[in-house]
Biopython code that builds the backbone (N, CA, C, O; Angstrom):
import numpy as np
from Bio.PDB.StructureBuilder import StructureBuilder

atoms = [
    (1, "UNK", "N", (1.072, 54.928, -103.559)),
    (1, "UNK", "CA", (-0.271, 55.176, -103.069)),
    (1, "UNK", "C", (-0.201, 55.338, -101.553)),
    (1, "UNK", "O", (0.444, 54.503, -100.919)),
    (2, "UNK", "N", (-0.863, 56.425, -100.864)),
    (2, "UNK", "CA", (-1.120, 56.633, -99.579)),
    (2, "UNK", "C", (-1.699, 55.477, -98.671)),
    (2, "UNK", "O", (-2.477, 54.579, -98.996)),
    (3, "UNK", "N", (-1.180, 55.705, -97.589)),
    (3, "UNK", "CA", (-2.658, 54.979, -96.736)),
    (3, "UNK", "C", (-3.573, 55.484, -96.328)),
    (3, "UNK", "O", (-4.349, 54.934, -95.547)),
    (4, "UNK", "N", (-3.704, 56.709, -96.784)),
    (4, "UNK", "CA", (-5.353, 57.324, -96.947)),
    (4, "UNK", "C", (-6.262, 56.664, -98.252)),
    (4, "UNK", "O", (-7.451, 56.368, -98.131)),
    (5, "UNK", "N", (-5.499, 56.495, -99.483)),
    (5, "UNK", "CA", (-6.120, 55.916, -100.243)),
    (5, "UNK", "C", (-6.309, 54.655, -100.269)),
    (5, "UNK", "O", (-7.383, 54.186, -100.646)),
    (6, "UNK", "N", (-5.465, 54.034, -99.940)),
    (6, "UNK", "CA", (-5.775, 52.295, -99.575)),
    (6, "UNK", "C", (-7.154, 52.219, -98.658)),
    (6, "UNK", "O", (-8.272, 51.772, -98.915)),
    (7, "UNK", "N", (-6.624, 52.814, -97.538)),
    (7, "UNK", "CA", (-8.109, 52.819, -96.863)),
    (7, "UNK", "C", (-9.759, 53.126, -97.517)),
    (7, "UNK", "O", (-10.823, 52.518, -97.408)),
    (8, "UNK", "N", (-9.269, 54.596, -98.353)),
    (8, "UNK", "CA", (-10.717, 54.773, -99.004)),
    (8, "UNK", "C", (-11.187, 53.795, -100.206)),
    (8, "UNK", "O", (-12.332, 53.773, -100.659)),
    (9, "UNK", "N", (-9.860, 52.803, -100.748)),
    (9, "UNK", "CA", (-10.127, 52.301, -101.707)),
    (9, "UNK", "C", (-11.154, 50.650, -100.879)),
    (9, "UNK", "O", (-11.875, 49.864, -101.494)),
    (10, "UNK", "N", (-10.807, 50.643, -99.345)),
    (10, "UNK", "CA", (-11.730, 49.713, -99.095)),
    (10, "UNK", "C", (-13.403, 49.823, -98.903)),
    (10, "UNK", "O", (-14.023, 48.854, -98.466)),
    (11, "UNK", "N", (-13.879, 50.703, -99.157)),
    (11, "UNK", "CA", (-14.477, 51.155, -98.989)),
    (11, "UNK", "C", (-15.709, 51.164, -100.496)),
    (11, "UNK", "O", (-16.931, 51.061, -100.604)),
    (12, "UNK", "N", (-14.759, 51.314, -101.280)),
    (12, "UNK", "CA", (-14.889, 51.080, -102.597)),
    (12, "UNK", "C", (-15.259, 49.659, -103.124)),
    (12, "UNK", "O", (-16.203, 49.228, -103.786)),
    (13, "UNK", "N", (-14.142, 49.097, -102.569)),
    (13, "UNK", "CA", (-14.245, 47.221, -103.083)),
    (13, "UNK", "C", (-15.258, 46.621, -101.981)),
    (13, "UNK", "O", (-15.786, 45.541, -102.246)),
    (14, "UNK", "N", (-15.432, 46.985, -101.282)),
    (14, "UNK", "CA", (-16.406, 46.554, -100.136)),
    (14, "UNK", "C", (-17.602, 47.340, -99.229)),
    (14, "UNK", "O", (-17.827, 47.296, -98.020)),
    (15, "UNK", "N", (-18.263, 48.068, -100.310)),
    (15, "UNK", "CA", (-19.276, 49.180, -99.724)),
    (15, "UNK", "C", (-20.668, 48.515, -98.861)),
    (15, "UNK", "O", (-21.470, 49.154, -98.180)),
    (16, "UNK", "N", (-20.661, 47.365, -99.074)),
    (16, "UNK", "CA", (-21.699, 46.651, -97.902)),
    (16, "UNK", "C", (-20.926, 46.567, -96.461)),
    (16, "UNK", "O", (-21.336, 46.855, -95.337)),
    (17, "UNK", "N", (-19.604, 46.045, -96.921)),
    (17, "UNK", "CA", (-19.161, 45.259, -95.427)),
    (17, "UNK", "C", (-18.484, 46.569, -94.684)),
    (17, "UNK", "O", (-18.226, 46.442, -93.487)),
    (18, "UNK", "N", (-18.284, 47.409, -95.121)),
    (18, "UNK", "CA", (-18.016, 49.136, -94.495)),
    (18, "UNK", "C", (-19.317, 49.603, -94.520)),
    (18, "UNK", "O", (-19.328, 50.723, -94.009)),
    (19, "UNK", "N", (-20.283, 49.301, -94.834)),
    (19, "UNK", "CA", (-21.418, 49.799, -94.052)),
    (19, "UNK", "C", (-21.934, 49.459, -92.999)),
    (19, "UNK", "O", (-22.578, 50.208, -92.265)),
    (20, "UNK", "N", (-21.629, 47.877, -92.745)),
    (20, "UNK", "CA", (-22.115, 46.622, -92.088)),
    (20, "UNK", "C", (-21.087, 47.479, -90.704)),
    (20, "UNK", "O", (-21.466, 47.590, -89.538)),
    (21, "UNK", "N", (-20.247, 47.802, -91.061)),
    (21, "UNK", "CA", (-18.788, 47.962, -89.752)),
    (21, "UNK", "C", (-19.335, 49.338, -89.488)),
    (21, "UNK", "O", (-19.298, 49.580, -88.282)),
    (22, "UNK", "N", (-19.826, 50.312, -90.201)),
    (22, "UNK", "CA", (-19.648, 51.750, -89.354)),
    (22, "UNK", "C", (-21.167, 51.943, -89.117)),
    (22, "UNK", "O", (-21.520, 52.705, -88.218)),
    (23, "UNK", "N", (-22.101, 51.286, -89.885)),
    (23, "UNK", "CA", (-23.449, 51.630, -90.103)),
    (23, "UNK", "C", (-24.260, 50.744, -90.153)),
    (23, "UNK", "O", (-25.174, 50.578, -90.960)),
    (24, "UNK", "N", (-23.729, 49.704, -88.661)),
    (24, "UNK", "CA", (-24.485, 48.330, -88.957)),
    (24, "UNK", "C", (-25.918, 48.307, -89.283)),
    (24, "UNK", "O", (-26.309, 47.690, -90.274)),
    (25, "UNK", "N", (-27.143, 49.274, -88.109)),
    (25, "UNK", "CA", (-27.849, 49.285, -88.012)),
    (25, "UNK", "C", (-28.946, 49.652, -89.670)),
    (25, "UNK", "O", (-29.833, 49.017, -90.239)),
    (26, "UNK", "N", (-28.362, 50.796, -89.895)),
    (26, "UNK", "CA", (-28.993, 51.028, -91.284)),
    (26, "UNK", "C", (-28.334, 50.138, -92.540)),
    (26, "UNK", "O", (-28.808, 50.233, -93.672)),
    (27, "UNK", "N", (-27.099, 49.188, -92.216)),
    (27, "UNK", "CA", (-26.913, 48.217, -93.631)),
    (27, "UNK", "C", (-27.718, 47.010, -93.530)),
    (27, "UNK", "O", (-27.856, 46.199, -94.447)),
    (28, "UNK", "N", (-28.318, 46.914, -92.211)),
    (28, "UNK", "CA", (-29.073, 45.649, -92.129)),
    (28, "UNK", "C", (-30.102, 45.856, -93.002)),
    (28, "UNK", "O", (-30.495, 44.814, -93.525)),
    (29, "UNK", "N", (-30.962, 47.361, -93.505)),
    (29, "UNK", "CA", (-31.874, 47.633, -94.454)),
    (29, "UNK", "C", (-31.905, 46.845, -95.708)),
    (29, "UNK", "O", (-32.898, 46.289, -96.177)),
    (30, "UNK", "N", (-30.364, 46.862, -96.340)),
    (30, "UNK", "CA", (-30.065, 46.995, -97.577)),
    (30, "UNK", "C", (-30.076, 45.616, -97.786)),
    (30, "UNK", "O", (-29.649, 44.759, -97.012)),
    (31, "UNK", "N", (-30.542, 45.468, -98.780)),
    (31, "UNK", "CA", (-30.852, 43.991, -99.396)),
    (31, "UNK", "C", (-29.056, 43.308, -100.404)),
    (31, "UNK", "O", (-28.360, 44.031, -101.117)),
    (32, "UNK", "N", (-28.833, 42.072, -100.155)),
    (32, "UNK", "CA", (-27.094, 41.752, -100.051)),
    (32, "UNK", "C", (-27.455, 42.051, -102.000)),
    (32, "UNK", "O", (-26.409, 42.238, -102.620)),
    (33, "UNK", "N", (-28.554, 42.090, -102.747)),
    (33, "UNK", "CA", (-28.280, 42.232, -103.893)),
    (33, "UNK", "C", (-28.606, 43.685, -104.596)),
    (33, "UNK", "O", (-28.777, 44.074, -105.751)),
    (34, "UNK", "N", (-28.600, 44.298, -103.249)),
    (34, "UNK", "CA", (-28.590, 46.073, -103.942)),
    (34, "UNK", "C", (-27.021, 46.678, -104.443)),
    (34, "UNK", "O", (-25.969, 46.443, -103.847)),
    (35, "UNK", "N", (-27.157, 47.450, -105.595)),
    (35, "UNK", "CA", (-26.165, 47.870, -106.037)),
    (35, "UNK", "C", (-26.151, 48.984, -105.076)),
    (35, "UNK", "O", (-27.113, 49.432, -104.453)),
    (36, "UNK", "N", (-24.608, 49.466, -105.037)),
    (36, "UNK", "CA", (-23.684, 50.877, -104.166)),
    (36, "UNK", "C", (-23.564, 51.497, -104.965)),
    (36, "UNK", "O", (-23.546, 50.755, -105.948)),
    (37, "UNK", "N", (-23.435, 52.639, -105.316)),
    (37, "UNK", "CA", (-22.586, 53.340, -105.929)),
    (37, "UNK", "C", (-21.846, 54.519, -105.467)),
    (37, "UNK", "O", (-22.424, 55.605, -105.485)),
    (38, "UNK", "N", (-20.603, 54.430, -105.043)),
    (38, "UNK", "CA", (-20.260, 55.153, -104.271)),
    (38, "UNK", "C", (-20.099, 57.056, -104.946)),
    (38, "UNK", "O", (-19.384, 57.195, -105.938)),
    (39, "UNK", "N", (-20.497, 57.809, -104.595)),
    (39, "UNK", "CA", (-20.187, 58.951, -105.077)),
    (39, "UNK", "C", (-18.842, 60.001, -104.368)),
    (39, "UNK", "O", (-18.614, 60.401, -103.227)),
    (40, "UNK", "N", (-18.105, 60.184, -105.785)),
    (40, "UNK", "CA", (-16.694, 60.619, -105.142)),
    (40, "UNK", "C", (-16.560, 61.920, -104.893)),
    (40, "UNK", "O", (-16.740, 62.619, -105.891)),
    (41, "UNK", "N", (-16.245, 62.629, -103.669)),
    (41, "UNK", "CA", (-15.994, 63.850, -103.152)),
    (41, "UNK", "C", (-14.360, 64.744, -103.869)),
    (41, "UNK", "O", (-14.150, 65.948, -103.723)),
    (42, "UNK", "N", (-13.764, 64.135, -104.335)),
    (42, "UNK", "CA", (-12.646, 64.437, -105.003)),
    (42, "UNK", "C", (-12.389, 63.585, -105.939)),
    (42, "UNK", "O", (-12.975, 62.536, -106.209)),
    (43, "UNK", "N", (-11.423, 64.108, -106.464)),
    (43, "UNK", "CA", (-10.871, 64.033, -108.175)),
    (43, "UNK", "C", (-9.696, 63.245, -108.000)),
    (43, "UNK", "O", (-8.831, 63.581, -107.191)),
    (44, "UNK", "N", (-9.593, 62.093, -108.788)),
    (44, "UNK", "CA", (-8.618, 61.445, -108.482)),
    (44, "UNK", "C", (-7.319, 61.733, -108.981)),
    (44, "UNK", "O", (-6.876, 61.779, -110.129)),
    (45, "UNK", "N", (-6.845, 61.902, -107.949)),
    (45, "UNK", "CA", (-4.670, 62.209, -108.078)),
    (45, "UNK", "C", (-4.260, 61.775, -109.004)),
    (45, "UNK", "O", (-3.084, 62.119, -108.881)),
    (46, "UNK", "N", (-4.334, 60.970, -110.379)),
    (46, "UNK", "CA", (-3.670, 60.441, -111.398)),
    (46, "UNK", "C", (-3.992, 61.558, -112.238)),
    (46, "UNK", "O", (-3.052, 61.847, -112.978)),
    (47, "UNK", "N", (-5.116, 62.361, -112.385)),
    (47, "UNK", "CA", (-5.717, 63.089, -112.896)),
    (47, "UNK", "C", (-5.016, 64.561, -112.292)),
    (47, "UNK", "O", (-4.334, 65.171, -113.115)),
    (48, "UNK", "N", (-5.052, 64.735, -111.893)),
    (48, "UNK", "CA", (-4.904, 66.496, -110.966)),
    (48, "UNK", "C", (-3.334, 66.259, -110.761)),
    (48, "UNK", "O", (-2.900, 67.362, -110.429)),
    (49, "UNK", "N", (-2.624, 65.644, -110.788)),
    (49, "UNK", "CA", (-1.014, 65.276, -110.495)),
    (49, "UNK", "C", (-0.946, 65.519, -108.748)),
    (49, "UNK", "O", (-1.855, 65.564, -107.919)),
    (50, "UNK", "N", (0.678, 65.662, -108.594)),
    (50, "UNK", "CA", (0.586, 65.872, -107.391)),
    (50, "UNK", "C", (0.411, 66.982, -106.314)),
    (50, "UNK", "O", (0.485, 66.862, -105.091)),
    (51, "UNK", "N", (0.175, 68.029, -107.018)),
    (51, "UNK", "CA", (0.418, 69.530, -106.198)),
    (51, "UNK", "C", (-1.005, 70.072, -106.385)),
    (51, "UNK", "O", (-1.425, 70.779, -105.469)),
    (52, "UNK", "N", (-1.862, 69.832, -107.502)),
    (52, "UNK", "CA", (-3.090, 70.314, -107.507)),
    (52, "UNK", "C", (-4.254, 69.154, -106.834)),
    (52, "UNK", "O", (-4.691, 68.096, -107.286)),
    (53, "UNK", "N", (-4.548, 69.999, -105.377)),
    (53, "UNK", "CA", (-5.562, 69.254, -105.113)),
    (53, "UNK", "C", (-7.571, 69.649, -105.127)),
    (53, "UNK", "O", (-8.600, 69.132, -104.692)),
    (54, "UNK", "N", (-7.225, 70.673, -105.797)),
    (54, "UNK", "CA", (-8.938, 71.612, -105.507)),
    (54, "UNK", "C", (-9.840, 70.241, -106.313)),
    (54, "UNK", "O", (-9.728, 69.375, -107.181)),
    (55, "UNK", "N", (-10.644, 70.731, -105.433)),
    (55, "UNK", "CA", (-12.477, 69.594, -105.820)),
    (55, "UNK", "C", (-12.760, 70.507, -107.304)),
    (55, "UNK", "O", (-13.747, 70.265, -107.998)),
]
sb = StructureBuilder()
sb.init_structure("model")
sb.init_model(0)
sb.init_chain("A")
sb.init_seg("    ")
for serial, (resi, resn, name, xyz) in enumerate(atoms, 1):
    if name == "N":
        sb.init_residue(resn, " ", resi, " ")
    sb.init_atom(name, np.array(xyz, "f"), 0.0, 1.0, " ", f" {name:<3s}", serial, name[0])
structure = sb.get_structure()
């Protein structure tokens, strides 16, 4: 696994406290018992192998 994906995977496991860090101002909105759901811009690499990367 990359360290592009490690990184995006924090993001994933922790979508309040990466909001709290890049977007303090608007995560202060969000109530600590609102659900995230993150929506994914690409297709995950286990899926597409390694040479095909198109969205």
């Amino acid at each position: 696994m990359s360290h592009d994906q490690n990184f995006k995977n924090l993001f994933l496991d922790y979508p309040l406290a990466s909001l709290a860090f890049f977007a303090g101002e608007e995560a202060e909105t969000i109530p600590p018992t609102a659900k995230i759901t993150p929506v994914r811009q690409e297709q995950l690499k286990k899926r597409l192998g390694d040479r095909f990367r198109e969205l």
